[in-house]
N, C-alpha and C positions, 0 to 999 in steps of 0.2 A: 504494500500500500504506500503509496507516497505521500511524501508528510508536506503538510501546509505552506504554502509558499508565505514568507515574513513579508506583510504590508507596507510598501516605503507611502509618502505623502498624496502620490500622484495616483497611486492604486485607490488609497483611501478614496480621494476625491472622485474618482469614478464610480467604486459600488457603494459610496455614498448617492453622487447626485442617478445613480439607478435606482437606489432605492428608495430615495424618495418620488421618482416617476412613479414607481408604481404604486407608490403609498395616495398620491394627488388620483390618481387614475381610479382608484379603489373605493377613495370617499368621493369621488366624483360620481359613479356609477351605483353608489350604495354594493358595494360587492362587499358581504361581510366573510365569506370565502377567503378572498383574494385576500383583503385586509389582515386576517388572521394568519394568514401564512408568513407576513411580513415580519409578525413577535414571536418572541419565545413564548412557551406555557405559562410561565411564570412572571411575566413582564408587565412592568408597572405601569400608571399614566398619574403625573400630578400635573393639575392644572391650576394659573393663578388668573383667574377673570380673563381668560382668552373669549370664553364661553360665555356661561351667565357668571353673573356680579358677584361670585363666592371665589372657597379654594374648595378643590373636589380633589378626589383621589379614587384610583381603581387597581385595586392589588391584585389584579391576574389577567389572561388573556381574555378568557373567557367573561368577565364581564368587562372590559376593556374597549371590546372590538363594537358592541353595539352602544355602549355609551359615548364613545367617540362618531361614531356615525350619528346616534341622532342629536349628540350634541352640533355635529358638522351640518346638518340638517336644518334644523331650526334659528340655527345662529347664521346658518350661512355662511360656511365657512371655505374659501375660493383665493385663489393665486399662489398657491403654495410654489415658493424657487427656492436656491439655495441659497444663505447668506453672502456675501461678499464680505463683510466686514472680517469675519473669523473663517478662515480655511479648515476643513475636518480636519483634526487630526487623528495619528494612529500611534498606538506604543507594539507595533508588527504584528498585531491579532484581533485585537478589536479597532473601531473606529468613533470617534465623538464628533457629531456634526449638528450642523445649527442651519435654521429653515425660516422662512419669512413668508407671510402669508394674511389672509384680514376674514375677519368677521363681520358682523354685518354693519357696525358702528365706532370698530376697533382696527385697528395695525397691532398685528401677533409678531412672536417669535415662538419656534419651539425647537429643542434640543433633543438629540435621542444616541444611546449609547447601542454600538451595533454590536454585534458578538457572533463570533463562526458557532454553524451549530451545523454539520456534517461538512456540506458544500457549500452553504450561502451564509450569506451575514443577515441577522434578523435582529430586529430590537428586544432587548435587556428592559431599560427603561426609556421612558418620554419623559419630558415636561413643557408646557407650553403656557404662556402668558401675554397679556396684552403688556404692548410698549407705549400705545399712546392711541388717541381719539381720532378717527379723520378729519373731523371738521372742527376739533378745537386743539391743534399742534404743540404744543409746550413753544417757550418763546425763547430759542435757542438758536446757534447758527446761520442760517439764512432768514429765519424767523426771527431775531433777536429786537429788542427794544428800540429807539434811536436813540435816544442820548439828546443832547441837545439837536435841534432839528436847526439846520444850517437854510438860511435863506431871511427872508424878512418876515419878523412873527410880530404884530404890533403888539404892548402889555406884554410881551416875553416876559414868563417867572424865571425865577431861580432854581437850580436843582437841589439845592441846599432847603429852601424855604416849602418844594415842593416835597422834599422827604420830611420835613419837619412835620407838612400839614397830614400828607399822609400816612405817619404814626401818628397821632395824637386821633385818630376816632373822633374828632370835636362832634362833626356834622353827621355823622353816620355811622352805624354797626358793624363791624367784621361780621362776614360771613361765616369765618373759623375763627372760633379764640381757642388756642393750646394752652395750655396749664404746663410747663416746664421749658426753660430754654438749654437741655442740655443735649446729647446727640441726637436723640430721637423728636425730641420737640422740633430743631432746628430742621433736620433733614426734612421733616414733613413740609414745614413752613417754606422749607428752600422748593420743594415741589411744587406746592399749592402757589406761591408766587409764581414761579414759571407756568403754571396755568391762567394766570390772570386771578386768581381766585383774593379778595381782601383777607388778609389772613394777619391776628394780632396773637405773640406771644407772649406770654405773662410770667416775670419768676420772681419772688420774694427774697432773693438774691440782692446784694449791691449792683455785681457785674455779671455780663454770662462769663460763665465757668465757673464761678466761687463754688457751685457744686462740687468742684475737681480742686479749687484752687487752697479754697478752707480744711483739704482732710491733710493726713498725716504727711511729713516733708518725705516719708520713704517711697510714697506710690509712688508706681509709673504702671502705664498697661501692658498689662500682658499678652493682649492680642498683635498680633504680625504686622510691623508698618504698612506693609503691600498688601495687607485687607482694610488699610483706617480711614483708606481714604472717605470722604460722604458726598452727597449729590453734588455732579458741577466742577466740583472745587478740589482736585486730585492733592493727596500732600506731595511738595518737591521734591525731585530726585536728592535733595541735599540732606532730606530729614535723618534726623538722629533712628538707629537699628532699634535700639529702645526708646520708649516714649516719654520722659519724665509729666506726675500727674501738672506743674504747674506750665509747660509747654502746652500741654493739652489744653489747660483752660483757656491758655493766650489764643490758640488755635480757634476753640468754638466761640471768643470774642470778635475775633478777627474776622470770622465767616461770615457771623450776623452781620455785621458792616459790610464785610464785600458782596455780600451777595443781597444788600437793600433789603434786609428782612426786618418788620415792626416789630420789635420785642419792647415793654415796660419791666424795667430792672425796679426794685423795691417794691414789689405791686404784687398784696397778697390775696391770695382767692381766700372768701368770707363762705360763699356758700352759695346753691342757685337752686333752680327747679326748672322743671320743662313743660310746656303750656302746647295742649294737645291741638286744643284750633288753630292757632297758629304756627305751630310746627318750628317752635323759637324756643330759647330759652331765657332766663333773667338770671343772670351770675354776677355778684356783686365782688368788688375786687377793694383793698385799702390801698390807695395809693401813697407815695412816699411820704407825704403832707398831711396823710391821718382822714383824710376824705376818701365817701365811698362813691366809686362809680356803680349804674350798673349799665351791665351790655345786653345786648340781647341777638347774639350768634344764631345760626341754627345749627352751627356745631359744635360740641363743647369736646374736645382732643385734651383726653387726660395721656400727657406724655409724659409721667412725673418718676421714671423708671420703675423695675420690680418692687421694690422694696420702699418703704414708707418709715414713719418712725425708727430710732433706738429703741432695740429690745434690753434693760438691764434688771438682772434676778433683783429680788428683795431678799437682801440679805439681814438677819437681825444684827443689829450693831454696827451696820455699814453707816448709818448717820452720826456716831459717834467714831469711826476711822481715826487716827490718830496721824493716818498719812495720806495720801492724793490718792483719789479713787475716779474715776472717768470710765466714759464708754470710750471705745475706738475711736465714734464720730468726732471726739474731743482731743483725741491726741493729737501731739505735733509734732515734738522731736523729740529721739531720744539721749541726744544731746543735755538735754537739762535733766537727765538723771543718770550722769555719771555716778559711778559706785555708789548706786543706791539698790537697795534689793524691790526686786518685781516680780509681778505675779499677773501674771499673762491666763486670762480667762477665755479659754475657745481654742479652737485648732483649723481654723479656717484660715483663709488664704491671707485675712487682715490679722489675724493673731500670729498668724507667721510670721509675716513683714515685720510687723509692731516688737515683735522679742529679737528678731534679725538685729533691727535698727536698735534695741536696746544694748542687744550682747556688742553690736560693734565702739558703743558710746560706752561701754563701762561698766556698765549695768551686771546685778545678780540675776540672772534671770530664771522663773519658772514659769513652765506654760503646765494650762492645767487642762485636759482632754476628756472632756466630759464623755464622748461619745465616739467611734470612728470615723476615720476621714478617707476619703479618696486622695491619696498622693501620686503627683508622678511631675516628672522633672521639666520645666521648660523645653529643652531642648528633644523630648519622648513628644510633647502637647504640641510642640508644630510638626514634629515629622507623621506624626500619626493622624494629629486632628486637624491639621490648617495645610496639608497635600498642595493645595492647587494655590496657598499664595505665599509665592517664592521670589528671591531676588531676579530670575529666569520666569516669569510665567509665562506660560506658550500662549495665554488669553487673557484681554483687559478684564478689569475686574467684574463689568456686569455680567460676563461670559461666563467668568470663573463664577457668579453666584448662582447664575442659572446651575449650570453645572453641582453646585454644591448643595440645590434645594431640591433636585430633579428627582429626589426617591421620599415617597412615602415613609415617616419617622419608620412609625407598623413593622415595614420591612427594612429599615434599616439597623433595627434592634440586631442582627446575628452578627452585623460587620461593626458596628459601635462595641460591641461583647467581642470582637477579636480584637480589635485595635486594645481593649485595656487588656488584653492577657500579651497584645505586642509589646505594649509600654512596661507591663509588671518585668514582659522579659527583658528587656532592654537595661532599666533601672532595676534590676536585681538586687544589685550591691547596695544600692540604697534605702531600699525597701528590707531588707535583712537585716541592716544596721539599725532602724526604726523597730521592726518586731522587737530583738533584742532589749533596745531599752525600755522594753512597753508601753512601743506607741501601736495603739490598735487602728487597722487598716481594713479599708470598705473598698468599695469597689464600682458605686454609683451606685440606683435604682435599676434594678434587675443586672446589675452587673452593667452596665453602658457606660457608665464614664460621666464625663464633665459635659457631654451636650444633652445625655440622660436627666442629668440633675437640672443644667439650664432648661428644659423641656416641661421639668415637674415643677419648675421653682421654687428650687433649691440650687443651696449655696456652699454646701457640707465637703470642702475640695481644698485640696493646697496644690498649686503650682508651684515645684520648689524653684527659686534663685536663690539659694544659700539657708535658708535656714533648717531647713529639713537635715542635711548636716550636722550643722549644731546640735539637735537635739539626738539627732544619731549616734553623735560621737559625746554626749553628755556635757557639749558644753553650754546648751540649753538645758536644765532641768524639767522633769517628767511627771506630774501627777495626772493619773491614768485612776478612770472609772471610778473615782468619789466627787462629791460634791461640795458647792464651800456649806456649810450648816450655822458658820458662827463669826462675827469680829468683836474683838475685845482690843482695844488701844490699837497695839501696830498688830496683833497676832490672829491669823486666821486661820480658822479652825475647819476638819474634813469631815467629812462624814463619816471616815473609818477612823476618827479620833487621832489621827496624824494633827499636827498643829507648826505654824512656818510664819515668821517672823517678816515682816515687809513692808517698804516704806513706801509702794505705788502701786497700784490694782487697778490694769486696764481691763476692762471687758468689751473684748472683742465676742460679743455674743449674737450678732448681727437684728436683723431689723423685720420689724412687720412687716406683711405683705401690703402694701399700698392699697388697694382695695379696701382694705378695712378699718384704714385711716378715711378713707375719701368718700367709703358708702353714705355714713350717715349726713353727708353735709348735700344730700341731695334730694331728700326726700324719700317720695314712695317710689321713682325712678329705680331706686339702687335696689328693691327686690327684685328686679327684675333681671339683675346681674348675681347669677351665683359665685363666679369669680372670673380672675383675669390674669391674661396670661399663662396658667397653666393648661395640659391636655384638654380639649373637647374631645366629645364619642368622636370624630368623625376625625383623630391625628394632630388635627391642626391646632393652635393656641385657641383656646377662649376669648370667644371676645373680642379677639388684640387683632391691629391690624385688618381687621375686614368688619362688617357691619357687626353691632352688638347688638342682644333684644331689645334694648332703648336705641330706638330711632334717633339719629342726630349726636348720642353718644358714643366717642372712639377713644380705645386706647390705643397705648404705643408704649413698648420696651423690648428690651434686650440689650443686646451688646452692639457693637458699632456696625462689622458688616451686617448683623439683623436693620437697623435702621438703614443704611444703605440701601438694601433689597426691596424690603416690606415697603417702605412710605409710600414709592411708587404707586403702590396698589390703594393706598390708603386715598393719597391725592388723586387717582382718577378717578376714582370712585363717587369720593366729593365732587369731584368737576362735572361729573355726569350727573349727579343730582342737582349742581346749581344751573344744569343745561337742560334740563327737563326731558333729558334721556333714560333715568330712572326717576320712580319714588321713593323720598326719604325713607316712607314706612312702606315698605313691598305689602305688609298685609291690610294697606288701603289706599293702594297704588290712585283712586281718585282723590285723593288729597293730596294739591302741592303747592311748596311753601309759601308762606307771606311773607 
């Protein structure tokens, strides 16, 4: 039998653009035959609003092949060609290629991973998604703003006086008001702007970033530079490999100005409600001056990330501490507690850092590990978790996210579940040296790792840069599986009656889910939200990013390429309901808004 010839570029590109001939040919003719012979058995489709206004998902061939036909059917789905922007590629066996194509109201793209299966190459997975609106363009490119218009304009304004006039809302309502200016706030707002859409950001902040710029001097993100980029606005080839947290906040200062986004700095949300006839809301906000406005958006975009409040135990005697006791949120540097003894509460990725940054400053340090944690090393976290964004990536970044979003969680649970038994192997020696000193080691939810946990929403993870070490090699100290029970002066006491001496108690215990901050201040609206951002039945986040059971209500969070990807979806979405292409509330679609 003769063995498979190895794929160079040019081959790709051929039983690539064949195979999508016969894929166009197939939904063209309703051939559900033809169509099925093109996948594997087992071959996924996720779809992001190519179709109808959701995200959908089909975990096999067999339901696959007629959902995408009568999705193709009813949406109209026609002009499928190859991309030109990104060329298939191939690693000598399978192929990854990308397709352009329109719905009835939309400009598509979709991606699909080919794989030899005896003779031919047949599809692994799909994904496809709308890029944009036909008849309302994003204002980019050849479409772009003018700037000042050159010729004779009599009364010519200012561009200065007209961006003053158009943040400040005097005369008229935003259409979106977002509750957060930090990645995901901003990226929504940078879309919604390039659709025309009036869109006012609000953060209780002095400046954007203080979210990033106020926490401890040791952040910086963990995430890949060559994923950080956000809409528009690429970071330069000059950026630093690692990100320090107060670069980052100059960054998403920086954006909101270059990219003409309204955001209100000191401007705290009070509270609002949603008023059914008019399909509006009233959200009252304190401005810097102690006065309340109110708005009345029809969208209220809670982008205020995962997490909400500091969670800190109640300790007895902690109000009598005899030394500095804080949450995480409040740390700064470890710098002012040279040769002081500490006591490091949590074993998460901010409890790490926080004893890191202490042990390097001087400090005694104890971390105390309530619970097990998923570790594994920086440099295990991008070979295994962040693949596709490299100093070399062979695809701009919206390629690589398609790419990175193109399989159903569902089925992605067996390959998330190998990547942590690659990482445990890789980091062996590190992970050996942690059991040893009795640090106890988890492994995500159902064993998947750090995008399992970001998935559930949870945060129970350490990316080691250095301090995992430390504690390995004991020069972090270890209490494992007790609790604090007691403070008496400086001495805190365990729950297995151990007792440790210590002149500063951070607790890195991390933070409420945001939702549960944010429910009550909305009335009867927030029953209607069981939560956000974790699993819905149906894979995708709750809630987050695509329409929520409260009409007019959107969240947004995650991490940075999450915001990069999702807002997209978010902002056309919106632009299609302020275009009268959808309705606000699909379940009375003859109501639209006032």
């Amino acid at each position: 039998m003769t063995a498979p010839i190895e794929l160079d570029r040019a081959d790709a590109a051929r039983l690539f653009a064949t195979w999508l001939d016969e894929f166009a040919r197939a939904v063209e003719s309703q051939d559900q035959d033809g169509l099925a012979g093109l996948f594997d058995a087992d071959a996924s489709w996720r779809d992001f609003m190519a179709f109808r206004w959701d995200f959908s998902n089909q975990l096999d061939r067999e339901s696959l092949v007629p959902a995408f036909l009568e999705a193709a059917s009813v949406w109209q789905a026609t002009a499928f060609s190859v991309n030109t922007d990104q060329e298939p590629l191939t690693d000598g066996d399978s192929i990854q290629g990308f397709f352009d194509f329109q719905t009835r109201d939309r400009v598509d793209r979709g991606y699909v991973h080919l794989v030899r299966v005896d003779s031919r190459f047949v599809a692994r997975s799909m994904q496809t998604q709308i890029i944009s609106l036909q008849e309302f363009p994003e204002r980019t490119g050849h479409n772009r703003p003018e700037g000042k218009v050159y010729g004779l304009v009599p009364n010519r304004t200012r561009w200065r006086s007209d961006r003053t006039k158009e943040s400040a809302f005097e005369d008229s309502d935003p259409a979106v008001l977002i509750l957060g200016a930090g990645h995901n706030g901003l990226a929504v707002a940078a879309r919604l702007g390039a659709l025309d859409v009036p869109t006012l950001v609000i953060d209780k902040e002095d400046r954007v970033g203080d979210q990033w710029r106020n926490r401890y001097a040791a952040l910086a993100l963990h995430s890949s530079v060559f994923g950080d980029h956000l809409p528009y606005l690429p970071l330069p080839p000059t950026w630093t490999a690692h990100t320090p947290k107060d670069k980052w906040a100059d960054w998403l200062e920086s954006y909101a100005q270059l990219l003409d986004l309204n955001v209100w700095t000191g401007t705290e949300y009070v509270g609002g409600e949603y008023h059914d006839d008019t399909q509006r809301w009233t959200i009252r906000v304190r401005r810097p001056d102690g006065s309340i406005r109110e708005l009345h958006p029809r969208h209220f975009f809670v982008a205020g990330g995962m997490f909400g409040a500091p969670k800190t135990p109640d300790i007895p005697g902690l109000d009598t501490f005899a030394g500095e006791a804080m949450h995480s949120d409040k740390f700064q540097d470890g710098a002012s507690f040279a040769g002081k003894r500490a006591l490091v509460v949590g074993a998460g990725v901010s409890a790490h850092e926080i004893a890191h940054d202490l042990w390097e400053h001087g400090a005694d340090v104890t971390m105390l590990q309530r619970s097990a944690t998923y570790v594994l090393s920086y440099e295990s976290y991008h070979k295994y978790w962040n693949p596709l964004f490299t100093e070399d990536m062979p695809m701009a970044p919206e390629f690589a996210d398609q790419v990175g979003n193109a399989v159903p969680f569902v089925k992605n649970i067996p390959r998330f579940q190998q990547l942590v038994k690659d990482g445990a192997e890789t980091d062996k020696e590190l992970l050996d040296g942690l059991v040893s000193a009795g640090f106890a080691l988890e492994w995500g939810p159902d064993g998947t790792g750090v995008l399992g946990a970001h998935q559930s929403g949870r945060d129970g993870y350490q990316i080691d840069i250095g301090a995992s070490q430390l504690v390995a090699n004991g020069s972090v100290h270890l209490k494992h599986g007790v609790e604090l029970s007691e403070i008496r002066g400086n001495s805190v006491l365990f729950s297995d009656g151990t007792e440790l001496e210590v002149d500063v108690i951070v607790f890195a215990t991390g933070y409420h889910q945001f939702w549960g901050h944010m429910g009550p201040t909305l009335g009867s609206v927030a029953s209607k939200i069981e939560s956000a951002y974790s699993r819905a039945d149906d894979g995708e986040y709750a809630n987050t990013w695509r329409r929520s059971a409260q009409p007019g209500l959107w969240f947004g969070a995650g991490f940075i390429r999450m915001a990069r990807f999702y807002s997209q979806f978010s902002a056309l979405m919106i632009k299609a309901i302020e275009e009268g292409l959808e309705p606000i509330d699909p379940d009375h679609p003859e109501k639209r808004p006032q």
